[in-house]
Structure formats: C-alpha cells, structure tokens
C-alpha positions as CSV (number, residue, x, y, z in Angstrom):
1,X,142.8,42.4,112.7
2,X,143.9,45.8,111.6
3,X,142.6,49.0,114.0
4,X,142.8,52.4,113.5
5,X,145.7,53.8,115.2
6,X,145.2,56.2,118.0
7,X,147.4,57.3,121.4
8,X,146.9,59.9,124.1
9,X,149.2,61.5,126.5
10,X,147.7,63.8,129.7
11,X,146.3,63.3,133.1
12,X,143.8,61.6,134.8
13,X,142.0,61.4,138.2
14,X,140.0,58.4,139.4
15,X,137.3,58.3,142.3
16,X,135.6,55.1,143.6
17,X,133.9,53.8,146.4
18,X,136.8,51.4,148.1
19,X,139.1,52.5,150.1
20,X,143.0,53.8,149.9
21,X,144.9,51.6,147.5
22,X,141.7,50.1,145.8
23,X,142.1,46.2,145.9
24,X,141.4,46.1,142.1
25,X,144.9,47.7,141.9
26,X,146.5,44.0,143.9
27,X,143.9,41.4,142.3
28,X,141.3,41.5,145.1
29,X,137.5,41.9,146.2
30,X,136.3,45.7,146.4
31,X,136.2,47.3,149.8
32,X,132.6,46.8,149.8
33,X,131.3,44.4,147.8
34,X,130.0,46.4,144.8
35,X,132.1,48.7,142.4
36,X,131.3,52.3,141.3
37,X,133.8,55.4,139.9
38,X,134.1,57.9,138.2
39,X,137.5,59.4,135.9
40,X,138.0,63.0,134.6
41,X,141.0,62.6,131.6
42,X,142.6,65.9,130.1
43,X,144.1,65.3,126.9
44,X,147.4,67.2,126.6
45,X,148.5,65.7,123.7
46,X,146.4,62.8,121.2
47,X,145.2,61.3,118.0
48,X,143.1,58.9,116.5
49,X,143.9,58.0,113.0
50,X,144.0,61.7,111.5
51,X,142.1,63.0,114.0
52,X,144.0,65.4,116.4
53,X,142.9,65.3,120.0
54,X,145.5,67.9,122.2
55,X,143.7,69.8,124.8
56,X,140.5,67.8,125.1
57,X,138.9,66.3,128.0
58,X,136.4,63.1,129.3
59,X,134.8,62.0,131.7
60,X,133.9,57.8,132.4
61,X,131.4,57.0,134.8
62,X,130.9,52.8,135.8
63,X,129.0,51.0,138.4
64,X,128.8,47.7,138.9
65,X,126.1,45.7,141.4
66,X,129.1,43.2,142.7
67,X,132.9,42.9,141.8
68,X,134.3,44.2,138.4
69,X,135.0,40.8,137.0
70,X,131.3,39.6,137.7
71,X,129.8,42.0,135.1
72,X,125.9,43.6,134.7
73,X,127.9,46.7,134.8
74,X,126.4,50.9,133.5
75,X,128.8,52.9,132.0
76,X,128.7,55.9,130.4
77,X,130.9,58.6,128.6
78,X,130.8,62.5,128.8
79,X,133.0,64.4,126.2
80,X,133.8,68.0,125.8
81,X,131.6,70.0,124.3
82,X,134.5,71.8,122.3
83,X,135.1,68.6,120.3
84,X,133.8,69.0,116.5
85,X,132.0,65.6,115.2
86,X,134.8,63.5,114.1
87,X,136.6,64.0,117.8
88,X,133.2,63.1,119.5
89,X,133.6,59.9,117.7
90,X,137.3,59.5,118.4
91,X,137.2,60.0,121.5
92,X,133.9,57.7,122.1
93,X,135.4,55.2,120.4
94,X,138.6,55.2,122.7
95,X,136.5,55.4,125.8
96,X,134.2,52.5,124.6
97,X,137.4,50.4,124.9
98,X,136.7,50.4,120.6
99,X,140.1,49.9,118.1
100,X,141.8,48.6,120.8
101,X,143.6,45.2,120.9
102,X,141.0,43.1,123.3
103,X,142.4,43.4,126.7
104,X,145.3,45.9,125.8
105,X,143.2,49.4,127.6
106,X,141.1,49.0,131.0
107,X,138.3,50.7,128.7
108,X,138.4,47.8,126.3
109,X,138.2,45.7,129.8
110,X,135.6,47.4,131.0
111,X,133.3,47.5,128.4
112,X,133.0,43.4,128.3
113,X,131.7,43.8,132.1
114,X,129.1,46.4,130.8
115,X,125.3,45.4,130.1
116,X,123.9,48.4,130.2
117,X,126.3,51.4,127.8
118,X,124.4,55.0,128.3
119,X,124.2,57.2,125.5
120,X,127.5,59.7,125.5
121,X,127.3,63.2,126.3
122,X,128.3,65.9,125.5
123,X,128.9,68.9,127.6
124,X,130.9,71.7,129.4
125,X,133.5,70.2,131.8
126,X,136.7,72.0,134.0
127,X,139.4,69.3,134.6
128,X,142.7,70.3,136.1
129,X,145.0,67.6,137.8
130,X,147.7,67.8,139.7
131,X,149.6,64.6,139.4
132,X,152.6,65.3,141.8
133,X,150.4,67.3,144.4
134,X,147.8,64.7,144.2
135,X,145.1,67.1,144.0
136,X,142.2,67.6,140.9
137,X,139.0,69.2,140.4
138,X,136.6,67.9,138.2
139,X,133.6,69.9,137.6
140,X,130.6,69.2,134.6
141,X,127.7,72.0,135.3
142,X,124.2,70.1,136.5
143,X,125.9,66.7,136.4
144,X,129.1,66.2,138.1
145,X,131.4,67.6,140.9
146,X,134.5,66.0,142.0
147,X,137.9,66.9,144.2
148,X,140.6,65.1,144.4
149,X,143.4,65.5,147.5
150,X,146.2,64.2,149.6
151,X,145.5,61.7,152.2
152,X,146.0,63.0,155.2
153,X,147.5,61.5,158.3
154,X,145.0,61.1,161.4
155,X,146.9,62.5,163.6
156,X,149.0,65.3,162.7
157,X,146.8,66.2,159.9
158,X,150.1,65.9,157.5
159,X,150.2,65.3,154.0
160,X,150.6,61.5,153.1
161,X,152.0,59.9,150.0
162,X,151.9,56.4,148.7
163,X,151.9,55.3,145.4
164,X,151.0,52.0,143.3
165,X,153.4,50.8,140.6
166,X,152.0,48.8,138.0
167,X,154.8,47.5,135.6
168,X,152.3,45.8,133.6
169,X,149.3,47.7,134.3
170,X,146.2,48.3,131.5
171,X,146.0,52.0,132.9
172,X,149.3,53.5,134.0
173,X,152.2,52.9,135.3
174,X,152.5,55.0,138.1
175,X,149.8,56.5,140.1
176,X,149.9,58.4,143.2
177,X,147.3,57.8,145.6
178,X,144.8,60.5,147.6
179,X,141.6,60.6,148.8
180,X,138.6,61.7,146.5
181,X,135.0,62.9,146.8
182,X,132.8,63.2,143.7
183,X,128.9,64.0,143.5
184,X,127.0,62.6,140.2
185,X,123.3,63.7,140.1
186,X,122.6,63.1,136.7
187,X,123.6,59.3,134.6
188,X,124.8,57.2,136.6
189,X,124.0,58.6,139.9
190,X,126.8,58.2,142.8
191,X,128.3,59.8,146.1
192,X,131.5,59.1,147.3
193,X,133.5,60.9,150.4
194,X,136.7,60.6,151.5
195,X,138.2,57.4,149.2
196,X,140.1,56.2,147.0
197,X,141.6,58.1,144.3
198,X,144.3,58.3,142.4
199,X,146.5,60.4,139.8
200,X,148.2,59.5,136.7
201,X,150.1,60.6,134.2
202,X,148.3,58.8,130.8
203,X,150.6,57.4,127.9
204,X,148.2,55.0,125.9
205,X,146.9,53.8,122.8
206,X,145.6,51.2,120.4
207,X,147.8,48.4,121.9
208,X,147.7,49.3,125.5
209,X,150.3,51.8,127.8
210,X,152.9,53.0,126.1
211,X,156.6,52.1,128.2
C-alpha cells in the first residue's frame, strides 16, 4: 500500500495517571487499572508529502476505562491555531495514526483502541520542553494546563534522573522520566498530580522512529 510520506523531528512531553516509569513502557498493567494522558509535541522541524510542518505544535489527549490493549478508548486532537488548512489536515492525519504503516507509530496504535475519536481542535497553545532538564509547560487557554518536572528524591529534596530506553520503541528511543501534573477542563476531562511523565526527543514518520 503506498502512503503519503511524512516525518517530524521536535520534542514531546507525556502525562498520565500511573506512576514513575509507566508499566506500558515494560509490557505491564497500568498503575491503576484504567489509562488516561495527555502529550504536548512541538514540531521543530516536519513534513507531510509537500506540506511543511517546522515550528508547529499538538496536543493528544486519550483515556481509556481499563488497560490500553483492552480498547473503548476517547481520544482527541488539538492543533495550533497558526496552521493554515492543508497543515490542519497533515497534522490530523499524523495524529490519527493515518498514512502510517499499521503498527509502525503509537498513534496508529492508539487509534485501533479508540471507539469514541472527538472532533479536532483547533486553538492557541504554548509548548516549551526541556528534554535534558526534564521540565515542560504546556498551556491551551480555557482547556488545558500542564507542567512537567524532575522527580525529586523524598528526602533530600534532590533532583532525580532515570531514563527508559526503548531500542525498538513505536515512540522514541530515549526518554527521560519526571513527574507531571496536567488539568483538562474541557474534551476529555482529566486531573493528574504528581506522575508519570516523560520527555523525548521525536524523530518519526510514515514507517515508524527514525534510528
């Protein structure tokens, strides 16, 4: 089957509800049963087909009643406003897990767990990540505020690092782990304090991450 070609390189940051690590990371049951999350991506560099995407940004938001792999999931896509027509669609299509070899993105995953696919919208947003200082700040006006930061150790109150290496991961490669909090009042309605999140630098495309 032929797709059109696309490929982005930038950042992301990822919050969900399990805790440090996330066991969907080692192949195992969420923290608590259920699944819910929420991604800010900035764009530094990307096309799709034509298309030029560089300095763009998105947001995903997913939940999920039970695990991941057990489906009846709600997704749903917010893209930046500044986009003109034919990036909104690129840049749907990429998040929709669309023109992707099946299996080859975790969008393209995720979207065969979804039953329920909001409308996108479309909308102000401030992303800024900071991969090696583990810290981000996701912001959509009305909808969506969201931090990410270092773990901190218990005791002294240090910075922490870990990181998860995925050599065949569907999402990165390398991520460094922190601690994230995000508020979603509007979509797909969540609140999450203090857990996992993670940073990564993105390098993917039509056929999956780009090594």
């Amino acid at each position: 089957m032929a797709y059109v070609e696309w490929e982005i390189r930038g950042h992301e940051f990822v919050n969900c509800n399990c805790a440090y690590g996330c066991p969907c990371q080692f192949n195992a049951l969420p923290t608590h049963g259920f699944c819910m999350g929420v991604a800010g991506i900035h764009i530094e560099q990307g096309y799709f087909g034509t298309t030029r995407l560089d300095g763009l940004r998105a947001v995903w938001t997913g939940k999920w009643p039970g695990p991941i792999h057990e489906g009846n999931g709600t997704m749903q896509v917010l893209i930046d406003e500044r986009a003109d027509a034919g990036q909104r669609e690129a840049l749907r299509k990429i998040f929709h897990g669309e023109e992707t070899v099946p299996g080859a993105t975790i969008w393209n995953v995720f979207l065969t767990t979804m039953s329920t696919v909001l409308e996108p919208v479309y909308t102000a947003m401030h992303c800024e990540i900071d991969v090696p200082a583990r810290r981000a700040t996701l912001v959509v006006p009305g909808r969506i505020q969201s931090t990410g930061v270092p773990i901190r150790n218990p005791v002294t109150g240090a910075e922490h690092r870990a990181r998860v290496d995925m050599p065949e991961g569907f999402e990165f490669t390398l991520a460094e782990v922190g601690s994230g909090t995000s508020k979603i009042t509007a979509g797909i309605t969540m609140e999450l304090t203090g857990s996992h999140g993670h940073f990564a630098d993105l390098h993917i495309g039509t056929r999956g991450v780009v090594r």
